[in-house]
Biopython code that builds the backbone (N, CA, C, O; Angstrom):
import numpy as np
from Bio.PDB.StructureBuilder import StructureBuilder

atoms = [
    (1, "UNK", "N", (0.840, -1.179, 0.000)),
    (1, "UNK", "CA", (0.000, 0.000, 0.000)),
    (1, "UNK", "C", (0.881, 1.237, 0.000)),
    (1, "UNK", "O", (1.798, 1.409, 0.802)),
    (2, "UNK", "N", (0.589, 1.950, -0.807)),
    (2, "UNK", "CA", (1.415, 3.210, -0.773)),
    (2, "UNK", "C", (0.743, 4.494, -0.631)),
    (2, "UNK", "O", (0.017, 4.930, -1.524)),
    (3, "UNK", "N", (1.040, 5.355, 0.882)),
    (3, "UNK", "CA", (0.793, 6.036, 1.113)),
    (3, "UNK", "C", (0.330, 7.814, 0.628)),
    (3, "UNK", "O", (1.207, 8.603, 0.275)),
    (4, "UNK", "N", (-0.702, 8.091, 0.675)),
    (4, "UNK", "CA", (-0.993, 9.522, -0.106)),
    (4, "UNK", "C", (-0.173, 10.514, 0.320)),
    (4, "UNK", "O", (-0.303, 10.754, 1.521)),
    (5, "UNK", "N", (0.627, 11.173, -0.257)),
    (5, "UNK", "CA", (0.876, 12.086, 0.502)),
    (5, "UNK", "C", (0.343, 13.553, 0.432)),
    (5, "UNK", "O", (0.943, 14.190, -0.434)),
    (6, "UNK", "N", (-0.423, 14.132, 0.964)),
    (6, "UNK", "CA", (-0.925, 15.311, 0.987)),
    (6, "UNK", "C", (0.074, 16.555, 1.575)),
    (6, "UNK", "O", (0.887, 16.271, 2.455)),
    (7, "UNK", "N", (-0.006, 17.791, 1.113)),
    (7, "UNK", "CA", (0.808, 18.916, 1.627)),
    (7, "UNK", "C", (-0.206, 20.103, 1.330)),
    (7, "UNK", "O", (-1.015, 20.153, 0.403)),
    (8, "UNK", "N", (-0.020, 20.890, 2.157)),
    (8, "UNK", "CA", (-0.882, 21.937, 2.578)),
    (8, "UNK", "C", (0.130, 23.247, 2.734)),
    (8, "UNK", "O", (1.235, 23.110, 3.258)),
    (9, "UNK", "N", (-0.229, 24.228, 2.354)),
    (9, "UNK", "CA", (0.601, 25.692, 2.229)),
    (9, "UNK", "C", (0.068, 25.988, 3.711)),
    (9, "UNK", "O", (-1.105, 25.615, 3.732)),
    (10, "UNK", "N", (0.582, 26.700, 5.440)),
    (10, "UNK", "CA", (0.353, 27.794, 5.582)),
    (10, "UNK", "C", (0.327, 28.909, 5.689)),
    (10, "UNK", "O", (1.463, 29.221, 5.330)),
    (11, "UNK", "N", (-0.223, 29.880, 5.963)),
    (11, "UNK", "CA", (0.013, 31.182, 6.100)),
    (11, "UNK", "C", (1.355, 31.097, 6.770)),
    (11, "UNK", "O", (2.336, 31.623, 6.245)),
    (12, "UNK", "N", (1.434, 30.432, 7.948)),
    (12, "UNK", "CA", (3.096, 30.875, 8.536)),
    (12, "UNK", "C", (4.324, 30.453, 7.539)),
    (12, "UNK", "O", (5.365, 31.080, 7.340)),
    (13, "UNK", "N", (3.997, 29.492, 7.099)),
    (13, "UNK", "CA", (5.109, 28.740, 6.021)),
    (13, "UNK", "C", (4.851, 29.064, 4.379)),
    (13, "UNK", "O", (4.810, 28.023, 3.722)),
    (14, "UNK", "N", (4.693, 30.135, 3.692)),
    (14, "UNK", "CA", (4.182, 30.388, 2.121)),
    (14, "UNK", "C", (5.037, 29.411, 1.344)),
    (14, "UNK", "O", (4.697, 28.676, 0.417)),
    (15, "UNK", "N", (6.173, 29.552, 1.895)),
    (15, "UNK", "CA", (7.270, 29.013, 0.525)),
    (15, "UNK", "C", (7.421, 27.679, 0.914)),
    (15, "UNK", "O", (7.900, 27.006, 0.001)),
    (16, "UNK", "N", (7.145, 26.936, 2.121)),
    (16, "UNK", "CA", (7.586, 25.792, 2.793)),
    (16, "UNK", "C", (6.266, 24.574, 2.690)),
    (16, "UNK", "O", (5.237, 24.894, 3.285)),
    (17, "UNK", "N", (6.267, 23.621, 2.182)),
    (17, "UNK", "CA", (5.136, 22.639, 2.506)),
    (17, "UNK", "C", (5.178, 21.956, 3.419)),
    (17, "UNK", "O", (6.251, 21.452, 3.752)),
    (18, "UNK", "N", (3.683, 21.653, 4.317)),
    (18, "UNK", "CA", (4.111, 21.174, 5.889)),
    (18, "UNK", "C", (3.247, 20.297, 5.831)),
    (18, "UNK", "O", (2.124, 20.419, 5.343)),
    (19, "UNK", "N", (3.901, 18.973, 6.528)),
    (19, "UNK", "CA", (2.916, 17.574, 6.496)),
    (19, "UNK", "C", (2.747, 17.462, 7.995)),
    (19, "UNK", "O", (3.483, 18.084, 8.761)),
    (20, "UNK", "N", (1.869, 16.745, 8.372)),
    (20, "UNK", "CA", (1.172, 16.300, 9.459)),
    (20, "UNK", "C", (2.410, 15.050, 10.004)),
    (20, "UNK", "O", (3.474, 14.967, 9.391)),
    (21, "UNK", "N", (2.093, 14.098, 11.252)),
    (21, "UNK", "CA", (2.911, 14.185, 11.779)),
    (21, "UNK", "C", (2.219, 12.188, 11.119)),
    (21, "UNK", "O", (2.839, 11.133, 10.984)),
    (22, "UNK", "N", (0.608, 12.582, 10.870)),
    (22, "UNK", "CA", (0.134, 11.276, 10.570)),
    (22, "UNK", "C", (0.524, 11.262, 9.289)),
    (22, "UNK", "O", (1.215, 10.262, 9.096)),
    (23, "UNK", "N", (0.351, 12.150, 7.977)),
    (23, "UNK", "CA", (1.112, 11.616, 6.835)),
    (23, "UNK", "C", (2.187, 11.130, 6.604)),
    (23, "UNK", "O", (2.413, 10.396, 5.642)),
    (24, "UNK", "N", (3.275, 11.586, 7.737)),
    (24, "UNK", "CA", (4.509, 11.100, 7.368)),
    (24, "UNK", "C", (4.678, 9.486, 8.235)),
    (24, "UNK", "O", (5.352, 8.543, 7.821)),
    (25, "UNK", "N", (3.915, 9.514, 9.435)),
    (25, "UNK", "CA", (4.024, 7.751, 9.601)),
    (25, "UNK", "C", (3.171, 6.895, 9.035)),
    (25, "UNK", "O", (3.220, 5.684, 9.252)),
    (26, "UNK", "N", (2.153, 7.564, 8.115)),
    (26, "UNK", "CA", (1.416, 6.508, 6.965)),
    (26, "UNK", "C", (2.644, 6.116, 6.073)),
    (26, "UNK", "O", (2.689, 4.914, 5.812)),
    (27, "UNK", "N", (3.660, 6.894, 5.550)),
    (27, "UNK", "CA", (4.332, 6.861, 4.738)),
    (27, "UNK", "C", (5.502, 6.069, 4.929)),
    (27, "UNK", "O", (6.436, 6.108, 4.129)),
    (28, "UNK", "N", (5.498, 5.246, 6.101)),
    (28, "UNK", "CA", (6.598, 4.632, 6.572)),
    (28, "UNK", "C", (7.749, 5.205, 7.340)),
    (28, "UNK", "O", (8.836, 4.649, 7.497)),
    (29, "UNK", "N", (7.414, 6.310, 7.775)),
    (29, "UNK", "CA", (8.329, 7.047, 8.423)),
    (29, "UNK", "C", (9.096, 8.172, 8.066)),
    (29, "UNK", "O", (8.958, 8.649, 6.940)),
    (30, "UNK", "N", (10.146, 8.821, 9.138)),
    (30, "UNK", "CA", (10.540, 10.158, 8.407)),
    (30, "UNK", "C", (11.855, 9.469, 7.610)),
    (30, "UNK", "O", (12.444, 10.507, 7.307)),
    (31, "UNK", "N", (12.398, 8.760, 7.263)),
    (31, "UNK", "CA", (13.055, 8.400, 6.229)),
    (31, "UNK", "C", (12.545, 7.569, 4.821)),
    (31, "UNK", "O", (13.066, 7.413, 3.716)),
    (32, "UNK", "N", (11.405, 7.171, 5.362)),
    (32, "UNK", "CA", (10.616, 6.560, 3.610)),
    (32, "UNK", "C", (10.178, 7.599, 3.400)),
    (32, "UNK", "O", (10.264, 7.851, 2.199)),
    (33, "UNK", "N", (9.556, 8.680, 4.182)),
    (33, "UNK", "CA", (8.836, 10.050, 4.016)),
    (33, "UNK", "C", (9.426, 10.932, 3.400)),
    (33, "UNK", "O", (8.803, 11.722, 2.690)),
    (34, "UNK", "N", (11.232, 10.995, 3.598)),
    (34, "UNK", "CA", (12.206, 11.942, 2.744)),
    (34, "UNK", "C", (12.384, 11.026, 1.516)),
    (34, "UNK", "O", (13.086, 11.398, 0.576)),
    (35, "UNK", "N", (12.095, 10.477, 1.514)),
    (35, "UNK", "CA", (12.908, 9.587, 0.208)),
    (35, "UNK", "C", (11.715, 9.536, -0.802)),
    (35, "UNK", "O", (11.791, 9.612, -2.029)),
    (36, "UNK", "N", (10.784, 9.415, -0.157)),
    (36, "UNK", "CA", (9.455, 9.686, -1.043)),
    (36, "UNK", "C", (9.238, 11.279, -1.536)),
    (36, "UNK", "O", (8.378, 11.377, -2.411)),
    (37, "UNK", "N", (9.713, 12.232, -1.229)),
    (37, "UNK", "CA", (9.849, 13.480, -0.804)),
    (37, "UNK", "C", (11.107, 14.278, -1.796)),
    (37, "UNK", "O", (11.227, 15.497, -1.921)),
    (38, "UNK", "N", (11.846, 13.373, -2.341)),
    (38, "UNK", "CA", (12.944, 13.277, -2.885)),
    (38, "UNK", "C", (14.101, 14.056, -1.712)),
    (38, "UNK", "O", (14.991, 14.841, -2.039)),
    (39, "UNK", "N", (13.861, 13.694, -0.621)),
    (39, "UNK", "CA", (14.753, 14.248, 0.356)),
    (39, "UNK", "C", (15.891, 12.708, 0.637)),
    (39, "UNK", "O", (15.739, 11.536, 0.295)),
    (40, "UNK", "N", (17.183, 13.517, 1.523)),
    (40, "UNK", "CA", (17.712, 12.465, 2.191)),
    (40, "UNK", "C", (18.525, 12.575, 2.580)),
    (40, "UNK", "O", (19.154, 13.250, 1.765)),
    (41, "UNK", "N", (19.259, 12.339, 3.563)),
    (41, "UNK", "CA", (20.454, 12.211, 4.396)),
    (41, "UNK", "C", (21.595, 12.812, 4.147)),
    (41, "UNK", "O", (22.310, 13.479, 4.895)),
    (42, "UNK", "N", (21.724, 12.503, 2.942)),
    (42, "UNK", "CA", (22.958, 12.655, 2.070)),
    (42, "UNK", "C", (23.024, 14.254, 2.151)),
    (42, "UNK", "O", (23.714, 15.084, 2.743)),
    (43, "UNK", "N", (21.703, 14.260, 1.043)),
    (43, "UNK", "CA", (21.350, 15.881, 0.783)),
    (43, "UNK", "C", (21.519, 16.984, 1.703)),
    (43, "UNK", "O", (21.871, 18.151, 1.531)),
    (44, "UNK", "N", (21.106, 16.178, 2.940)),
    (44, "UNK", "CA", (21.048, 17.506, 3.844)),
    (44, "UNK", "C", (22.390, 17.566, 4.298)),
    (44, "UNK", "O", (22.942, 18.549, 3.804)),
    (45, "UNK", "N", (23.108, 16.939, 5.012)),
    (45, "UNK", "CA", (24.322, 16.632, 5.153)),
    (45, "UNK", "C", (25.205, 17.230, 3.816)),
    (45, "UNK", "O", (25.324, 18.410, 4.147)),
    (46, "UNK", "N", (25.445, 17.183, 3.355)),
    (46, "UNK", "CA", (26.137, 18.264, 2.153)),
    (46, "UNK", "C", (25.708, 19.693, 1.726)),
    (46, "UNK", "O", (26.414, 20.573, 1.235)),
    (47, "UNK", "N", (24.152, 19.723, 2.080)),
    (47, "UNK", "CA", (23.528, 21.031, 2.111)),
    (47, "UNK", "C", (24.374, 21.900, 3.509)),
    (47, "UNK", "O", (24.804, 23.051, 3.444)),
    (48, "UNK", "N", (24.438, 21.125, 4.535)),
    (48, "UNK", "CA", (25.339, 21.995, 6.251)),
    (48, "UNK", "C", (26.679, 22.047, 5.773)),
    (48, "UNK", "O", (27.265, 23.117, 5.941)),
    (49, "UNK", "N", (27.436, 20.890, 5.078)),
    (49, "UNK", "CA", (28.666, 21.206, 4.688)),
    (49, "UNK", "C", (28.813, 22.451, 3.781)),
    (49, "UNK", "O", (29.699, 23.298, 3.895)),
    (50, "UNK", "N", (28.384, 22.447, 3.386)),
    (50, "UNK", "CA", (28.468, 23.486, 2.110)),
    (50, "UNK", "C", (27.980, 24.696, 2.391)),
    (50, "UNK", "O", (28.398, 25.506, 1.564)),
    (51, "UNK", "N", (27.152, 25.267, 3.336)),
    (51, "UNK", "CA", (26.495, 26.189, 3.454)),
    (51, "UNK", "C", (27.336, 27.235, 4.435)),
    (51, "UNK", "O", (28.282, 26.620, 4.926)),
    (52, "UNK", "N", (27.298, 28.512, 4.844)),
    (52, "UNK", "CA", (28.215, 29.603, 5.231)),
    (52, "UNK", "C", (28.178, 29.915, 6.558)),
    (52, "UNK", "O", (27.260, 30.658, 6.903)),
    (53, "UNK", "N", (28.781, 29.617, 7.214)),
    (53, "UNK", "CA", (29.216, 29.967, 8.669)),
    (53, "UNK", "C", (28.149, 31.272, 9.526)),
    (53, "UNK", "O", (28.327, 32.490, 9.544)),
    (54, "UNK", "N", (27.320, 30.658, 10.008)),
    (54, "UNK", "CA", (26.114, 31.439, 10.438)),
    (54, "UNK", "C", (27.000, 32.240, 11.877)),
    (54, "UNK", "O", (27.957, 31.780, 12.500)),
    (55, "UNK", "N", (26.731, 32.730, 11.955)),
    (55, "UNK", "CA", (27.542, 33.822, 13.313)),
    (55, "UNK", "C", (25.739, 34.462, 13.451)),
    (55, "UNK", "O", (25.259, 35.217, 12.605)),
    (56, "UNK", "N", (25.082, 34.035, 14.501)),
    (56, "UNK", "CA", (24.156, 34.473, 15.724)),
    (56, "UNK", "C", (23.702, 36.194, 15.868)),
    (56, "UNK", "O", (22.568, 36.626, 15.657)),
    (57, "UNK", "N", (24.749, 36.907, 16.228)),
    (57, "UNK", "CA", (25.294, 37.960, 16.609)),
    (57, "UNK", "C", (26.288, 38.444, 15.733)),
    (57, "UNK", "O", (27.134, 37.811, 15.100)),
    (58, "UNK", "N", (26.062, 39.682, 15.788)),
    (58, "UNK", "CA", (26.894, 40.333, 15.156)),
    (58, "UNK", "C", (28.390, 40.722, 16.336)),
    (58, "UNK", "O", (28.223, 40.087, 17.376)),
    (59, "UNK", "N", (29.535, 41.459, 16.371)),
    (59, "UNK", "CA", (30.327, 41.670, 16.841)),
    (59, "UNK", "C", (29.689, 42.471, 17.935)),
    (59, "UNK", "O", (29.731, 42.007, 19.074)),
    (60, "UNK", "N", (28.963, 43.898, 17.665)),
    (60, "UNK", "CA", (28.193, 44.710, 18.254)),
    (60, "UNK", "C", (27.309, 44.186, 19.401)),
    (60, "UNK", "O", (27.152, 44.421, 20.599)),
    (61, "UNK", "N", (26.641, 43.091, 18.155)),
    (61, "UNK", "CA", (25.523, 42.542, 19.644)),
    (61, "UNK", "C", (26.225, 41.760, 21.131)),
    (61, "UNK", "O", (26.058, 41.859, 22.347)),
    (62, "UNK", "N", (27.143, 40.899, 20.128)),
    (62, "UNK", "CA", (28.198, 40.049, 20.916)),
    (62, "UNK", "C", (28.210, 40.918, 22.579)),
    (62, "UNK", "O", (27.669, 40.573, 23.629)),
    (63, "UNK", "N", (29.053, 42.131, 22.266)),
    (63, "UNK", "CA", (29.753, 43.230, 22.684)),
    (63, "UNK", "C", (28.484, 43.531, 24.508)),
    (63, "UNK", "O", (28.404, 43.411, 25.731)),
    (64, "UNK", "N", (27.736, 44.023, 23.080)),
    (64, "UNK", "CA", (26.759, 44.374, 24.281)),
    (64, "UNK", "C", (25.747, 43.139, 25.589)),
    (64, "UNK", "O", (25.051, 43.369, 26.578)),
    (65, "UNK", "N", (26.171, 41.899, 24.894)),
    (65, "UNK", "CA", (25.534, 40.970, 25.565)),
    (65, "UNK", "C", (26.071, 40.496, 26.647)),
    (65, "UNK", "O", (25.495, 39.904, 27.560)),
    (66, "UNK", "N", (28.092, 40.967, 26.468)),
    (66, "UNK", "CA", (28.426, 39.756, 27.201)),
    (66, "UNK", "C", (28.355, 41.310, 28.196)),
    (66, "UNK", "O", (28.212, 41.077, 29.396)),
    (67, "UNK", "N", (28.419, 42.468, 27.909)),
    (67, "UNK", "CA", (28.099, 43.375, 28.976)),
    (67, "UNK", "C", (26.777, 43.618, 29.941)),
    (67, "UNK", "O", (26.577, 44.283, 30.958)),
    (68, "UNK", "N", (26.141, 42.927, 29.283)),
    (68, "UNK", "CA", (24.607, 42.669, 30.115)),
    (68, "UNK", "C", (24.801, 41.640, 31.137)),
    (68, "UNK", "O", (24.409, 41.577, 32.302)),
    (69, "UNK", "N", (25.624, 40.710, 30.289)),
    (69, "UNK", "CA", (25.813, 39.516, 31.182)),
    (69, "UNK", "C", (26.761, 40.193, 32.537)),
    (69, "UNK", "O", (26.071, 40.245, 33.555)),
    (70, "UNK", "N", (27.835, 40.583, 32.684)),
    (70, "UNK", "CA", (28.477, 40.946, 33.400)),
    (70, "UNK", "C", (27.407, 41.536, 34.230)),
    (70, "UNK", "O", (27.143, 41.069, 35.338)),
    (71, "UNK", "N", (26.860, 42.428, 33.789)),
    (71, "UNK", "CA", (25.835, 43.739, 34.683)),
    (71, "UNK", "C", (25.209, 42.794, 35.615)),
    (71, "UNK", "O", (25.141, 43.015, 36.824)),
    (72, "UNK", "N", (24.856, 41.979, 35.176)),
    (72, "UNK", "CA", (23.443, 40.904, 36.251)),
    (72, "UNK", "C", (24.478, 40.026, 36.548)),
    (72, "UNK", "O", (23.760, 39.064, 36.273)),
    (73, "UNK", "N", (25.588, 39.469, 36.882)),
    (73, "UNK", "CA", (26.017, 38.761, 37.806)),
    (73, "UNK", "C", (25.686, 39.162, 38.749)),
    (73, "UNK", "O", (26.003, 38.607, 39.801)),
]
sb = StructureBuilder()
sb.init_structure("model")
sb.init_model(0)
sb.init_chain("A")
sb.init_seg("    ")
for serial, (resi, resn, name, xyz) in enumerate(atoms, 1):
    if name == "N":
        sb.init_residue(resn, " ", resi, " ")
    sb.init_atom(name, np.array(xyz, "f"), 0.0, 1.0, " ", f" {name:<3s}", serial, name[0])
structure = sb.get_structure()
């Protein structure tokens, strides 16, 4: 039996399609679910390798945080 998979747009997610938590274990799980999905392991894993060094904070914010922090010890 092979599972339907339905996807639904919402308002919070426009660009993102979001499945239910029951479509994806009709589907055999979240790895038959990526693979059905044309997702997978691999992909994402080379998508984090490859992708650009996220820094949180800027230098500025950094700056001022760890001075907040100090303030409230």
């Amino acid at each position: 039996m092979r599972a339907k998979l339905f996807s639904s747009k919402t308002s919070l997610f426009k660009t993102h399609t979001s499945h239910s938590p029951e479509e994806i274990l009709a589907s055999g799980g979240a790895t038959a679910f990526g693979r059905k999905t044309g997702k997978s392991n691999e992909t994402l894993i080379s998508a984090l390798k490859n992708a650009e060094p996220a820094e949180p904070f800027t230098s500025e914010e950094w700056e001022k945080l760890m001075a907040q922090l100090d303030a409230t010890k």
